[in-house]
C-alpha positions as CSV (number, residue, x, y, z in Angstrom):
1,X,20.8,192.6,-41.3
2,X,22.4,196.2,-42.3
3,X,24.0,196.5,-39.0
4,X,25.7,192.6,-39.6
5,X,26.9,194.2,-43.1
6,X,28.2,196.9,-41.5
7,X,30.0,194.6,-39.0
8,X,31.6,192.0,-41.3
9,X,35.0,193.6,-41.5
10,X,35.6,193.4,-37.9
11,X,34.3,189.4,-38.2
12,X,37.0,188.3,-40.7
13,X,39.5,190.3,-39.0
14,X,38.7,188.4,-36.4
15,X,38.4,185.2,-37.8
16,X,41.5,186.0,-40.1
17,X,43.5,187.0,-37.0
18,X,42.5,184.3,-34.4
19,X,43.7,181.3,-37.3
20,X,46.7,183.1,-37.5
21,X,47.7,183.4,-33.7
22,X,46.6,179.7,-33.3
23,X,48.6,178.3,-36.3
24,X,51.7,181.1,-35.8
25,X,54.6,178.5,-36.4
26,X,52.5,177.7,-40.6
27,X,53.0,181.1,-40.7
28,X,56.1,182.6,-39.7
29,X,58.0,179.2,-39.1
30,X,59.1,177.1,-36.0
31,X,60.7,180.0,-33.8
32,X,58.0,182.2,-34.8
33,X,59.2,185.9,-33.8
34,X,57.9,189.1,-34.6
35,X,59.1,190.9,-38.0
36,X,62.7,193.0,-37.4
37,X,63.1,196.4,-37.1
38,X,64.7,198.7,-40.1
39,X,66.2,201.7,-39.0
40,X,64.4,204.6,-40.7
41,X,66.0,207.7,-39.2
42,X,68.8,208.9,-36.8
43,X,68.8,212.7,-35.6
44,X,69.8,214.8,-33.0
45,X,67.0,216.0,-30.4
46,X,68.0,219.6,-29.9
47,X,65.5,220.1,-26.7
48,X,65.8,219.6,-23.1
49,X,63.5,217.5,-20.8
50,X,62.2,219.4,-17.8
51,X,63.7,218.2,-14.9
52,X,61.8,215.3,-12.9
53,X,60.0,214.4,-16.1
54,X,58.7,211.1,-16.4
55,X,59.3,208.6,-19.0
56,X,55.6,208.9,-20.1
57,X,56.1,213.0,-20.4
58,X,59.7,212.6,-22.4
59,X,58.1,210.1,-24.6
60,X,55.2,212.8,-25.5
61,X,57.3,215.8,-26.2
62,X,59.6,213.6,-28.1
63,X,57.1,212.4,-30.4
64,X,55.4,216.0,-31.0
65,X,59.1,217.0,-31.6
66,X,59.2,214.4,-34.0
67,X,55.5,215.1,-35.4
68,X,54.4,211.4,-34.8
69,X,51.8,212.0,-31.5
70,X,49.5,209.0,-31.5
71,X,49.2,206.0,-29.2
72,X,52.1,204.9,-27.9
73,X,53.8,203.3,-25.7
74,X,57.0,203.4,-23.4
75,X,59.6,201.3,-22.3
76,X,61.3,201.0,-18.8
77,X,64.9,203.3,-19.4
78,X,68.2,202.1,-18.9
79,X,70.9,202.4,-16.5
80,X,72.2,204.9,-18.9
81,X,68.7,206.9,-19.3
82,X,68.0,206.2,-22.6
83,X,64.4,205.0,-22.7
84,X,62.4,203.6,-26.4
85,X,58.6,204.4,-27.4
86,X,56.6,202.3,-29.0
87,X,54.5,204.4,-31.7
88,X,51.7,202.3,-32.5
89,X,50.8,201.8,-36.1
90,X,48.5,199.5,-37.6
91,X,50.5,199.3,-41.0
92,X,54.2,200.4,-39.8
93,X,54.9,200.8,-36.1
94,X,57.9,202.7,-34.9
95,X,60.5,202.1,-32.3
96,X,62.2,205.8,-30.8
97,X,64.8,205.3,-29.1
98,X,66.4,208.3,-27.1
99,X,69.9,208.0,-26.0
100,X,70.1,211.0,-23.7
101,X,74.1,211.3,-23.6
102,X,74.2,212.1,-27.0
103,X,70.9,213.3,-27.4
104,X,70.7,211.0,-30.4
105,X,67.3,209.8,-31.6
106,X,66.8,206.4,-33.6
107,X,63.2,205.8,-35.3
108,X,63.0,202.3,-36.7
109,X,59.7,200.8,-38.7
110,X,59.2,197.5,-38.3
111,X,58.3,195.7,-41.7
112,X,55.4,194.8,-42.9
113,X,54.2,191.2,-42.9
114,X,50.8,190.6,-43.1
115,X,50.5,187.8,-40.1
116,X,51.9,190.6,-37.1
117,X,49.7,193.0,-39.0
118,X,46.2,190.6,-38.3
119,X,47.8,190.4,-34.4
120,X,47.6,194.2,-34.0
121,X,44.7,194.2,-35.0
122,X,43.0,192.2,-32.9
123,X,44.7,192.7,-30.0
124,X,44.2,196.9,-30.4
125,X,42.7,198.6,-27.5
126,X,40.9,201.8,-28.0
127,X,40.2,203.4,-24.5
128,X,43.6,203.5,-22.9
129,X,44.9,206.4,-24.9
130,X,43.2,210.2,-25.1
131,X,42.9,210.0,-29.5
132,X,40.1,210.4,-31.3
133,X,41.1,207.0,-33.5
134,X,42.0,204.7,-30.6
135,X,38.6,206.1,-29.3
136,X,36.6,205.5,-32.6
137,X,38.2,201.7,-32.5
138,X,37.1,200.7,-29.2
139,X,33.7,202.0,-29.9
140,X,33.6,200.4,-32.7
141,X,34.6,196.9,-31.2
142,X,32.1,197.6,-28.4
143,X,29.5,198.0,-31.2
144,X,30.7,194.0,-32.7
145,X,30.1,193.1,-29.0
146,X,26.6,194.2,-28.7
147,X,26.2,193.2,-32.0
148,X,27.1,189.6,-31.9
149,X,25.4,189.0,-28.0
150,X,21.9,190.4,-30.4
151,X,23.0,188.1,-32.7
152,X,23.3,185.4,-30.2
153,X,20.0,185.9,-28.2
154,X,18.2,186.4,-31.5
155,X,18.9,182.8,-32.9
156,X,18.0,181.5,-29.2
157,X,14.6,183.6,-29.5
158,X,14.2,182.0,-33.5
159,X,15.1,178.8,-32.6
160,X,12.4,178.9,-29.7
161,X,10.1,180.5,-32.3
162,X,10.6,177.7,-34.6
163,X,9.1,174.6,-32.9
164,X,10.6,172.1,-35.8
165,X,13.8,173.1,-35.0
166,X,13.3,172.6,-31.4
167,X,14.9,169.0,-30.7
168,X,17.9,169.7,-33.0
169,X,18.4,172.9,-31.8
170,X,18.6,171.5,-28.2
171,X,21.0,169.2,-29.4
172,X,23.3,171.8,-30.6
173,X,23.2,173.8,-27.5
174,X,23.7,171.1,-25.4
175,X,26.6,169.2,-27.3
176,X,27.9,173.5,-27.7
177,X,27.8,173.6,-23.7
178,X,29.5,169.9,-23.1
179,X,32.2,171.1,-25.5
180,X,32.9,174.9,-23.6
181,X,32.7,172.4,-20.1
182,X,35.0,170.4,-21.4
183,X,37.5,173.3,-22.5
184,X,36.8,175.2,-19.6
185,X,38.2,172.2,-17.1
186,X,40.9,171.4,-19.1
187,X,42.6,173.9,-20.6
């Protein structure tokens, strides 16, 4: 019981967040498209790449430059070499972009809007990224797992226990099954 208290945040933000990526265009309108970008900052990166760095490497001294290290990710650069990381954020993610000719650096925060903010969060990974948050997420998550598979095979065992419930609770399972069949073969 404790350990489904502790785990209720993690159920409505799933809950929350799975109505709002099935019923996007209520939400956000028929062309639904991801909140815009506001630029936040322009400055000059003063520092040098080492030569034969990789876009991953540039994108990692950039943000300590910039003192934003976190999880991130980076886009594929240009004919011109500029390149753009994507600083994760749960609240306000970041775009940087680098435009090496000038050595001009853009940061821009995406706004806020509560519907892309439920999509982040359920679609947050936690193990693909060496930081002690992403880490603490994704165990987390894999805690709601375990969780809800006890929960699961605990109402099969009480529902077995319960030998008045035994007929509808057959039902269920079986109508429950028929319906993930049905799904499964035509989706």
């Amino acid at each position: 019981m404790y350990l489904a208290l502790f785990m209720t945040p993690w159920v409505l933000m799933y809950a929350l967040s799975t109505f709002v990526m099935n019923h996007r265009t209520w939400f956000r309108g028929k062309a639904p498209a991801p909140p815009p970008f506001q630029i936040e900052h322009e400055l000059r990166y003063p520092g040098d790449f080492p030569p034969g760095a990789t876009p991953s490497q540039k994108a990692v001294q950039l943000l300590n430059f910039l003192n934003m290290d976190g999880a991130h990710s980076v886009g594929r650069p240009s004919a011109d070499g500029s390149f753009a990381v994507n600083r994760q954020d749960a609240v306000a993610p970041r775009r940087i972009t680098y435009h090496p000719a000038s050595g001009k650096v853009t940061i821009e925060r995406q706004e806020f809007q509560t519907t892309a903010f439920l999509e982040r969060m359920h679609r947050r990974r936690g193990f693909q990224q060496a930081y002690a948050l992403d880490y603490t997420w994704g165990g987390l998550v894999d805690l709601f797992i375990v969780t809800t598979i006890f929960w699961v095979l605990s109402g099969l065992w009480l529902w077995w226990e319960l030998k008045v419930t035994r007929v509808t609770g057959l039902l269920f399972a079986l109508g429950g099954i028929a319906l993930f069949t049905l799904f499964l073969a035509t989706i």
